[in-house]
C-alpha angles and dihedrals in degrees: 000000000000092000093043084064106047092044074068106045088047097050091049084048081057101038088051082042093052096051098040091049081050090049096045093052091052090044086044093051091046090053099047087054088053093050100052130053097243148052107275083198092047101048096045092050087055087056103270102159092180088059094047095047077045093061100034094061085046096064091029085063095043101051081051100053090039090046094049096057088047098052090049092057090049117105 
């Protein structure tokens, strides 16, 4: 029963994990945008590779750091 348990446990840690790493990307974007003075979206869709490079390592960065305190909290 103890692994049962933990199987549980584990899977509500990912799912958390899942949806703060998906609220931390949103939040992250939002604040990219604010601190620039353009549209990330707009710009990548023009063609912008350094903004998309730009915004690829920021979520990159994000799902790491997100994924790290979740795993440190995992059985």
């Amino acid at each position: 029963m103890h692994i049962i348990e933990n199987l549980i446990i584990n899977f509500v840690y990912a799912a958390f994990g899942i949806l703060m790493t998906l609220a931390a990307m949103y939040y992250g974007t939002i604040l990219l945008d604010k601190m620039t003075d353009f549209d990330t979206s707009d710009q990548i869709k023009a063609g912008n590779t350094a903004a998309g490079i730009v915004y690829g390592c920021l979520l990159i960065g994000i799902s790491i750091a997100v994924g790290q305190v979740v795993a440190a909290g995992l059985n």
